[in-house]
KENU-541971 format. One record per residue: residue number from 1; residue in one letter; x, z, y of N, C-alpha, C, O, CB in turn. Coordinates in steps of 0.001 Angstrom, whole numbers. Glycine has a CB too. Layout:
BEGIN
{NUM "a" {X Z Y} {X Z Y} {X Z Y} {X Z Y} {X Z Y}}
...
This chain:
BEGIN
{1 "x" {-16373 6242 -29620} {-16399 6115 -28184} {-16828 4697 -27824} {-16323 3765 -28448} {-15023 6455 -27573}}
{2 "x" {-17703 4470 -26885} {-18527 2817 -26398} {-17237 2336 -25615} {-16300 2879 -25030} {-20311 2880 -25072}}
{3 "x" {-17652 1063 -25892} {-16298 184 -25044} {-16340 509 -23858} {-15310 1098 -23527} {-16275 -1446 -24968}}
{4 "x" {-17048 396 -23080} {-17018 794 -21924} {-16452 2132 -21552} {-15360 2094 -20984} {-18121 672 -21576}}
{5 "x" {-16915 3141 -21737} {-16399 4421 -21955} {-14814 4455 -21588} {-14314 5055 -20637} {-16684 4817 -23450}}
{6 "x" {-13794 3269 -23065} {-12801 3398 -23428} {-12300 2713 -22147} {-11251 3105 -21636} {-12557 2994 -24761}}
{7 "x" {-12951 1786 -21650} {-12798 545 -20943} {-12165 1313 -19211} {-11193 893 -18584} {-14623 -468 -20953}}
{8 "x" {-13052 2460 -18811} {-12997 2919 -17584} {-11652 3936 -17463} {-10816 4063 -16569} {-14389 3588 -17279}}
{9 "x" {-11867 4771 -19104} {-10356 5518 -19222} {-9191 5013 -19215} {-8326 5441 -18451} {-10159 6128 -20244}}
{10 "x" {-8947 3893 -20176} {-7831 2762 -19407} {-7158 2656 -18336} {-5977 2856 -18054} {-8218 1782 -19174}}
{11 "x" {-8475 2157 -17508} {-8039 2220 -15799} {-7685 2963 -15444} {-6727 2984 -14671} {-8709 2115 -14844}}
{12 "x" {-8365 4007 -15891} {-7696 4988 -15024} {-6501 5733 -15265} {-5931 6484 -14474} {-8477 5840 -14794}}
{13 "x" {-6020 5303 -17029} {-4596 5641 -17332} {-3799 4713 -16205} {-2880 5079 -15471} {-4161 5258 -19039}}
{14 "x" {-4356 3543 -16277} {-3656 2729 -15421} {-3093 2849 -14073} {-1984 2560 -13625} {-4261 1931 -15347}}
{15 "x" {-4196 3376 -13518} {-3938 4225 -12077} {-2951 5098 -12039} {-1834 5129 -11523} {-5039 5059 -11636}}
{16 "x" {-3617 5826 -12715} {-2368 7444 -12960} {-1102 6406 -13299} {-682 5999 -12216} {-2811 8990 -14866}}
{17 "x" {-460 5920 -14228} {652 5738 -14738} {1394 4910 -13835} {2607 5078 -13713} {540 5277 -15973}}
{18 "x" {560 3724 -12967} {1445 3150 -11777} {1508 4402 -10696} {2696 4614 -10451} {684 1634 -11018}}
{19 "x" {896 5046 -10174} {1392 6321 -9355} {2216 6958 -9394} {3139 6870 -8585} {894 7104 -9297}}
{20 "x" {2171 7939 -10474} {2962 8637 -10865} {4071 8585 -10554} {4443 9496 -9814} {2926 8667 -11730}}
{21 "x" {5279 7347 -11024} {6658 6954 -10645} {6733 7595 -9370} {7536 8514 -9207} {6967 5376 -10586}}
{22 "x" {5583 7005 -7957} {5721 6808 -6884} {5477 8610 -6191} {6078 9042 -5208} {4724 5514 -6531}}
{23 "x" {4424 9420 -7051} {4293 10799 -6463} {6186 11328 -6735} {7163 11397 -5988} {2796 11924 -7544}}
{24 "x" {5989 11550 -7911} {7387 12040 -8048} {8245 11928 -7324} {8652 12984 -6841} {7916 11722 -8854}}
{25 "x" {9034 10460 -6830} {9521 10585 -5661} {9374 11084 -4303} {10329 11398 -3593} {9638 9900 -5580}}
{26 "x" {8290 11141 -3999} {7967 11604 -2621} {7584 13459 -3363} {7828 14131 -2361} {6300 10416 -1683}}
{27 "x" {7258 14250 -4221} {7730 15395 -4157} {9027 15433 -4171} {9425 16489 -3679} {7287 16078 -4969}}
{28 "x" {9869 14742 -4519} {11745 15387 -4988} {12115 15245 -3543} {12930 16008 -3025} {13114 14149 -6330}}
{29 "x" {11433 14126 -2785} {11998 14401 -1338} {11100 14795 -155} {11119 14368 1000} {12661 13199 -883}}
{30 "x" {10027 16047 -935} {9240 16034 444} {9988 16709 1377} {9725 16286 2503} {7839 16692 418}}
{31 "x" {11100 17887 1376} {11268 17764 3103} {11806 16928 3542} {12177 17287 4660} {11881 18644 3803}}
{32 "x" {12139 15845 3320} {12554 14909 4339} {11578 13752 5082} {11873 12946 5965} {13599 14244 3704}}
{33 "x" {9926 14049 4179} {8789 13179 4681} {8386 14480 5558} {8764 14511 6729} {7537 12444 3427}}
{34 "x" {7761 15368 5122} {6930 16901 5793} {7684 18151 6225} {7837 19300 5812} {5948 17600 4662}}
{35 "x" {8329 16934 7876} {9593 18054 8048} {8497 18759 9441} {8941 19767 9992} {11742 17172 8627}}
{36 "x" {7157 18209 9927} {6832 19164 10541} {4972 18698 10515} {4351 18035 9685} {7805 19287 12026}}
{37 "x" {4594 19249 11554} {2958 19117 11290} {2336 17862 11555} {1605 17297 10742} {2151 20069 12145}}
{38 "x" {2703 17298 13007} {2711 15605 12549} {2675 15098 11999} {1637 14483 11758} {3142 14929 12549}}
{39 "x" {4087 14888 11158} {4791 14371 9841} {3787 14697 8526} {3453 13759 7802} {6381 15212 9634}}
{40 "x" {3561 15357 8392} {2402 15813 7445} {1120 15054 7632} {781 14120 6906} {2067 17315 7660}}
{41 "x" {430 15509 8644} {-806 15008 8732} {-1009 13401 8656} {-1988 12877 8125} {-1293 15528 9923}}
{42 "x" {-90 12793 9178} {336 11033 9036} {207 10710 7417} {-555 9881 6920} {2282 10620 9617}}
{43 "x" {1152 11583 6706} {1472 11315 5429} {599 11304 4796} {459 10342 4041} {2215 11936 4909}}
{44 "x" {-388 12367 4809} {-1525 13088 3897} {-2414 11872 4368} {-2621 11273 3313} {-2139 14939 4303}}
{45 "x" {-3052 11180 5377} {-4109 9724 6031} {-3667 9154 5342} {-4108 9104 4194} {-4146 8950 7502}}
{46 "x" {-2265 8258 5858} {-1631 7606 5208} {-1383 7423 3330} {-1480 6318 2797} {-761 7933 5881}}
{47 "x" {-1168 8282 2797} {-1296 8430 1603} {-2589 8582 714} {-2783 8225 -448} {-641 9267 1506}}
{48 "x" {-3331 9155 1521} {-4995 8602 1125} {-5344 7412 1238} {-5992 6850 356} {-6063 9121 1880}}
{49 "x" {-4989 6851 2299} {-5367 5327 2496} {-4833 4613 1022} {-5572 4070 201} {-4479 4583 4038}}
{50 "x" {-3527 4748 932} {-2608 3939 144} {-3270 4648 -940} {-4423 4310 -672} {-892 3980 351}}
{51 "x" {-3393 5478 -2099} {-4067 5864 -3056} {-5647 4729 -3260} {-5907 3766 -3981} {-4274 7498 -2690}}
{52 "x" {-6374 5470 -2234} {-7673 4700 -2362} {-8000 2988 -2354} {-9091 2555 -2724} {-8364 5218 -1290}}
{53 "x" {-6857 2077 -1866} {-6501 1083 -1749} {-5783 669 -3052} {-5852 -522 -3353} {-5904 1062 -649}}
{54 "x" {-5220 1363 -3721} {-3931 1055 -5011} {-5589 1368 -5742} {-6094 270 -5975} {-1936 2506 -5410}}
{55 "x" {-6489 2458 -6132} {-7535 2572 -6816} {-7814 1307 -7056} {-7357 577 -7935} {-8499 3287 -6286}}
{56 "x" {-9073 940 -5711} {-9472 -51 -5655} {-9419 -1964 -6280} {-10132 -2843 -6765} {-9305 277 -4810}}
{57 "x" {-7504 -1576 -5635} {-7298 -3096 -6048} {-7069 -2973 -7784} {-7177 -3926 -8556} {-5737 -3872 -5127}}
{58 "x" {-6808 -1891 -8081} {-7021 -1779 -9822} {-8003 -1929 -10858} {-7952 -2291 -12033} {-6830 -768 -10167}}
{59 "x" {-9067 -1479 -9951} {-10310 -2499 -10598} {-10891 -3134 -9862} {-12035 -2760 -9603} {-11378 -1983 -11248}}
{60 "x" {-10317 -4482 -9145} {-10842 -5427 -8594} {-11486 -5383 -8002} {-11987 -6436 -7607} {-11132 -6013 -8969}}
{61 "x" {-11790 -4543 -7672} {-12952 -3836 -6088} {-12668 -4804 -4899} {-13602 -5326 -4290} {-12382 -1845 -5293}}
{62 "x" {-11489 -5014 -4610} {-11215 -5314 -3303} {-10552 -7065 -3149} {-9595 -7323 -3879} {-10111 -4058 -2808}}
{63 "x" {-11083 -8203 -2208} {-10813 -8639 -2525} {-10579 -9089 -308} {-11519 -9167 483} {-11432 -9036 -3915}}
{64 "x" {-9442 -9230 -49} {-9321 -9158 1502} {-8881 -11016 1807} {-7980 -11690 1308} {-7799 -7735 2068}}
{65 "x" {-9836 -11347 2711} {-9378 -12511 2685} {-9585 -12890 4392} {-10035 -14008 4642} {-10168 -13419 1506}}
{66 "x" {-9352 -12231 5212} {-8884 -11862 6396} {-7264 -11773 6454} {-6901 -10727 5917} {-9543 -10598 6711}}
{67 "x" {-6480 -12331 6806} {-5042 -11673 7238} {-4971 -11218 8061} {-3974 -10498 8031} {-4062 -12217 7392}}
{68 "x" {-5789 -11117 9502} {-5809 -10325 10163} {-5940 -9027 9744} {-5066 -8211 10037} {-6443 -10633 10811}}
{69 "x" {-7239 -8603 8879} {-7538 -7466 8345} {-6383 -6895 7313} {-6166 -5705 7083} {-8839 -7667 7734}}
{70 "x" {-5720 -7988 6768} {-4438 -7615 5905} {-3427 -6443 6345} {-3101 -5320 5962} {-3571 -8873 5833}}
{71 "x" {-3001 -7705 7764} {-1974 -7316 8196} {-2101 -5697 8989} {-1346 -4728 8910} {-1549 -8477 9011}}
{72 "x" {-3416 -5898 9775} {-3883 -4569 10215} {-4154 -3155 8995} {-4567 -2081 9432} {-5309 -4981 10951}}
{73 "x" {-3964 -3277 7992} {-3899 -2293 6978} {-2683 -2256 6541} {-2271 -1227 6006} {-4749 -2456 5942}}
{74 "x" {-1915 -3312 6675} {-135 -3094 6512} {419 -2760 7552} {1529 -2259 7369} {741 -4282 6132}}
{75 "x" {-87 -2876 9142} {590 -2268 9836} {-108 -420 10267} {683 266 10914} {757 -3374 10975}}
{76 "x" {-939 -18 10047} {-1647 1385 9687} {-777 2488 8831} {-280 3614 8829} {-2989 1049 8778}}
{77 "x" {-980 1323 8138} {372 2304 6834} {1580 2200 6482} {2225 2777 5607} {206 2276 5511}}
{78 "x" {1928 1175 7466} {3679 1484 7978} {3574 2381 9082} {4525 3158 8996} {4660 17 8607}}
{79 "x" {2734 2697 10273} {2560 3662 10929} {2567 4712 10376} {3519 5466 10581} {1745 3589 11491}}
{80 "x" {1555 5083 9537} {1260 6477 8617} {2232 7048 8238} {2789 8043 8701} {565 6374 7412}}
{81 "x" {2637 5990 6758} {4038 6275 6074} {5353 6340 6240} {6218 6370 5365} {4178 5741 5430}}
{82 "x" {5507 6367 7699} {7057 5965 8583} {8271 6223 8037} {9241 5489 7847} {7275 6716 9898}}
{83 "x" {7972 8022 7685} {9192 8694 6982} {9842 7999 5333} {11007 8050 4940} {8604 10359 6726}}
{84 "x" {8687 7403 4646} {8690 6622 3992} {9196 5549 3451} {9435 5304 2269} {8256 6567 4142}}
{85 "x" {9371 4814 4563} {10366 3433 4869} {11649 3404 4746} {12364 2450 4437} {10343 2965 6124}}
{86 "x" {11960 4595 5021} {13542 4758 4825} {13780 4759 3257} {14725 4146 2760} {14163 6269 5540}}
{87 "x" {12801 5534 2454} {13385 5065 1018} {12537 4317 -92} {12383 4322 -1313} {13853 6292 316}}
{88 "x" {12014 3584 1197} {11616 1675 329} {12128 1339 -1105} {11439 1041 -2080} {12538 179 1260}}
{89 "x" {13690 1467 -1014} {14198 890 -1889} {13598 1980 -3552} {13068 1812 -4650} {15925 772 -1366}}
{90 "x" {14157 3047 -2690} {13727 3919 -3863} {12350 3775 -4223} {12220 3383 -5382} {13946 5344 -3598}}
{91 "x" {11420 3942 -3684} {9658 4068 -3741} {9126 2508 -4472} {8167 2199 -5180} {8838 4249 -1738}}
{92 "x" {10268 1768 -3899} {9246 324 -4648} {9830 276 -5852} {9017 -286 -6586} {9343 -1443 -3903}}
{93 "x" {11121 652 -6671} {11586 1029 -8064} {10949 2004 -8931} {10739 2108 -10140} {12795 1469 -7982}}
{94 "x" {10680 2783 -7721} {9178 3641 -9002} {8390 3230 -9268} {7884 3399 -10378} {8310 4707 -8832}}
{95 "x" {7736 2199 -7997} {6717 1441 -8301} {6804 303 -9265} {5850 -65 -9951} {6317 1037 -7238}}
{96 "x" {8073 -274 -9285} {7896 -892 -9855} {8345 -545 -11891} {8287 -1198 -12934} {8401 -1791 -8951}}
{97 "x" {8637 436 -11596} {8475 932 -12785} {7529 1440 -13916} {7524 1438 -15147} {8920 1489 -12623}}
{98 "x" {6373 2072 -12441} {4832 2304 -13058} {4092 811 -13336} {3268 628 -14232} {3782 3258 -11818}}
{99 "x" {4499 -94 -12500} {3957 -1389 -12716} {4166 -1906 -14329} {3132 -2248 -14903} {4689 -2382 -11646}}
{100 "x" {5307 -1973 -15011} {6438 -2367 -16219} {5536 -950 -17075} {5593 -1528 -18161} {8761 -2158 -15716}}
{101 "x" {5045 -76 -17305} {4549 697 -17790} {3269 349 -18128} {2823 240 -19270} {4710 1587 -17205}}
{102 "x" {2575 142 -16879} {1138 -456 -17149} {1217 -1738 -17739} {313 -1992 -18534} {282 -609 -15882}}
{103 "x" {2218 -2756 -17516} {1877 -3948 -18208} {2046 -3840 -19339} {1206 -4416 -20030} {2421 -4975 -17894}}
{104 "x" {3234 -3036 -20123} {3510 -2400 -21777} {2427 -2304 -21915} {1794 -3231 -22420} {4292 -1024 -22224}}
{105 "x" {1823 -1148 -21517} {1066 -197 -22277} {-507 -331 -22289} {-1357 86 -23076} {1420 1105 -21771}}
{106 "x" {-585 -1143 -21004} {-2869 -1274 -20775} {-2921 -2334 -20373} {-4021 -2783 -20694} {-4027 -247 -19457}}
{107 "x" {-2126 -3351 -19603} {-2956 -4634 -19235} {-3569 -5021 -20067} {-4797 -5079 -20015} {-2391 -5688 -18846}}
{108 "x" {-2439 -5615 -21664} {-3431 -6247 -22388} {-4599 -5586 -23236} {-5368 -6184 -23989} {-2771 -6961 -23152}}
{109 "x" {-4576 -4425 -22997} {-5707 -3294 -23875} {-7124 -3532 -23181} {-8174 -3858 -23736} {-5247 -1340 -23659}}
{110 "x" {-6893 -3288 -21834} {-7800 -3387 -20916} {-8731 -4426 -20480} {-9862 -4276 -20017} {-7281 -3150 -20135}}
{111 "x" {-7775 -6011 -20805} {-8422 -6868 -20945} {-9213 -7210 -22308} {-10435 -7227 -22455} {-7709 -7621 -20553}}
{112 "x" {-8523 -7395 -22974} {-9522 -7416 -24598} {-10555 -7051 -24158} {-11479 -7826 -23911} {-9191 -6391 -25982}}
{113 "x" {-10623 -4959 -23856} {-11648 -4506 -24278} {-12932 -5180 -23274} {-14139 -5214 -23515} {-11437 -2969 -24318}}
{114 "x" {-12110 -5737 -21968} {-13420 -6034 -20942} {-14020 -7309 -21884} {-15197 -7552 -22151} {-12914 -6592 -18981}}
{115 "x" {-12969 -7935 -22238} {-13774 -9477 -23146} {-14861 -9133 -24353} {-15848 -9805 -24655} {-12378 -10529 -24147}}
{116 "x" {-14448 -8021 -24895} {-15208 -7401 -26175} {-16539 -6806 -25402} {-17690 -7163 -25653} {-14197 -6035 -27103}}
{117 "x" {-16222 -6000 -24586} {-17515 -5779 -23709} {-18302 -6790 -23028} {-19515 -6651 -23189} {-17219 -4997 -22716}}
{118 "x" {-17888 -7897 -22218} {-18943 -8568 -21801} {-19532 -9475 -22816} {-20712 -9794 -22673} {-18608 -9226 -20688}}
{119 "x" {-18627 -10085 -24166} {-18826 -10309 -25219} {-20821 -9679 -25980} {-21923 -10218 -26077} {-17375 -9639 -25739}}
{120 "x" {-20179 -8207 -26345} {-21568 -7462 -26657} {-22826 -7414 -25825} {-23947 -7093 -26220} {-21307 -6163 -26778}}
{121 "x" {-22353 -7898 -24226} {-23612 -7693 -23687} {-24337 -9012 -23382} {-25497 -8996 -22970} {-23485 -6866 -22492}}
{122 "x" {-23573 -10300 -23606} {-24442 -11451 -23826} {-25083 -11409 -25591} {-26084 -12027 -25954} {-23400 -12939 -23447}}
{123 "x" {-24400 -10714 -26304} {-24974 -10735 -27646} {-26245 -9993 -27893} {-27124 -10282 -28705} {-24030 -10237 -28540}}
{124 "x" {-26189 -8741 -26852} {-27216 -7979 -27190} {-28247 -8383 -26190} {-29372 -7913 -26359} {-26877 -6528 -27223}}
{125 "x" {-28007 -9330 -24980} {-29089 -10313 -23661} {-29559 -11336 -24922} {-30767 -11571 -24959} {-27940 -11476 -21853}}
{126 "x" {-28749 -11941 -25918} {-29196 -12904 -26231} {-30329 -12713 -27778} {-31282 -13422 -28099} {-27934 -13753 -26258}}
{127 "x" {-29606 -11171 -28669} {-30851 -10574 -29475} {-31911 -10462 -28881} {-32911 -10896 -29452} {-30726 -9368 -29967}}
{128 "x" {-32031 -9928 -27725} {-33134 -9379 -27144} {-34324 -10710 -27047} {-35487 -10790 -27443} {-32634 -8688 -25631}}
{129 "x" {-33588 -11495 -26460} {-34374 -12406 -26271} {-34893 -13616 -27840} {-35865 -14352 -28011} {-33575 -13045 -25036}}
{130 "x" {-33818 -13326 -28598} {-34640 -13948 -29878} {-35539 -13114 -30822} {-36228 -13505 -31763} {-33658 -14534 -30818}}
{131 "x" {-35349 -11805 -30309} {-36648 -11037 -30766} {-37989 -11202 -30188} {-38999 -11091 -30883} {-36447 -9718 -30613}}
{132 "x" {-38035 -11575 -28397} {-39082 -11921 -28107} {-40352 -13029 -29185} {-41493 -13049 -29648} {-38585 -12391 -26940}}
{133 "x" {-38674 -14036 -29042} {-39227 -15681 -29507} {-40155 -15449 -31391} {-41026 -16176 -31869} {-37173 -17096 -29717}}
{134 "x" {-39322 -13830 -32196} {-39810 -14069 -33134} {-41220 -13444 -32786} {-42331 -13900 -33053} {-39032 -13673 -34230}}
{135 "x" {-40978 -12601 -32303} {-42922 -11811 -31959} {-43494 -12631 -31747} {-44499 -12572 -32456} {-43454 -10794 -30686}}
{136 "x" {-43509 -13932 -30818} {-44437 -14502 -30324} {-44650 -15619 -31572} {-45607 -16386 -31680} {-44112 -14958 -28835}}
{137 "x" {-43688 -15520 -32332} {-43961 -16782 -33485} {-44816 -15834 -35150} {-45553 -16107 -36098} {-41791 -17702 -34021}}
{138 "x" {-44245 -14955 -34711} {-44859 -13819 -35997} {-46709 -13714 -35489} {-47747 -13849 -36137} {-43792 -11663 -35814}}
{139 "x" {-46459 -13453 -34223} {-48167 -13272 -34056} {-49171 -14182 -33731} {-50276 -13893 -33272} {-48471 -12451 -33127}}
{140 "x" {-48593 -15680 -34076} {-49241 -16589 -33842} {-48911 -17643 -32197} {-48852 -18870 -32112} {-50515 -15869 -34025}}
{141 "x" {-48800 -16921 -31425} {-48751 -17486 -29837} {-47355 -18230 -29624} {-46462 -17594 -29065} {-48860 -16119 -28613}}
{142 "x" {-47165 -19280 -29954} {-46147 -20268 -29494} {-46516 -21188 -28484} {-45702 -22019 -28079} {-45705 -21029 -30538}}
C-alpha cells in the first residue's frame, strides 16, 4: 500500500475514532435531543456543521483567523445544538476520550508517515532532476 494511500486512511481512522465517543452518546440519549420536528431539524444542520468542521480541522483544512467569524460559528452551533448543552459535561468526556484514543493510536503514525511522504517526494523532485543533469552530460550538451 503507497504512503499516501496509508496516510489518508489514518485520518480518517482518526476522524471516525474522535467521533464515535461523541455519536454514541447522542444515540443513548436521542429522545431527549429529537423530542420533536424542530428539535430534529436544528440537530441534523447543526450536527452537519459540527461533523464537517471536526473533518476539516483534522486535516488542517481550516485555518480561521477572524474571531468574529469564530465566534459566529460558535454561536450557530450553540443555537443548532441547544438540546445538547445540557449534557456538555457528558459530550466533552466522550470527546475527550476519542481525543486520548487518537493520540494513542494515530497522531504519531500519521505524522511519520506525512514526514516519510514528503520525504519521498523531494527525493523523487530531486532524482528527477539529476537525471536531467546526467542526459545532458551523457550527450555531450553542458
Amino acid at each position: 500500500m503507497k504512503r499516501r494511500t496509508k496516510l489518508r486512511l489514518l485520518e480518517l481512522a482518526r476522524v471516525i475514532v474522535v467521533l464515535t465517543p461523541l455519536l454514541v452518546v447522542v444515540i443513548l440519549n436521542r429522545n431527549d435531543y429529537f423530542y420533536n420536528a424542530a428539535a430534529t431539524v436544528k440537530m441534523t444542520i447543526g450536527g452537519c456543521v459540527a461533523v464537517v468542521l471536526a473533518v476539516l480541522l483534522s486535516f488542517d483544512k481550516v485555518r480561521i483567523r477572524s474571531r468574529a467569524l469564530l465566534f459566529g460559528i460558535i454561536f450557530g452551533l450553540a443555537y443548532a445544538l441547544e438540546p445538547l448543552l445540557v449534557d456538555l459535561k457528558i459530550l466533552s468526556g466522550a470527546a475527550l476520550a476519542g481525543e486520548i484514543i487518537n493520540a494513542i493510536f494515530f497522531e504519531s503514525r500519521i505524522k511519520r508517515l506525512r514526514r516519510l511522504w514528503e520525504a519521498e517526494e523531494a527525493a523523487e523532485i530531486n532524482a528527477q532532476a539529476q537525471e536531467k543533469i546526467v542526459e545532458k552530460i551523457v550527450s555531450g550538451r553542458v
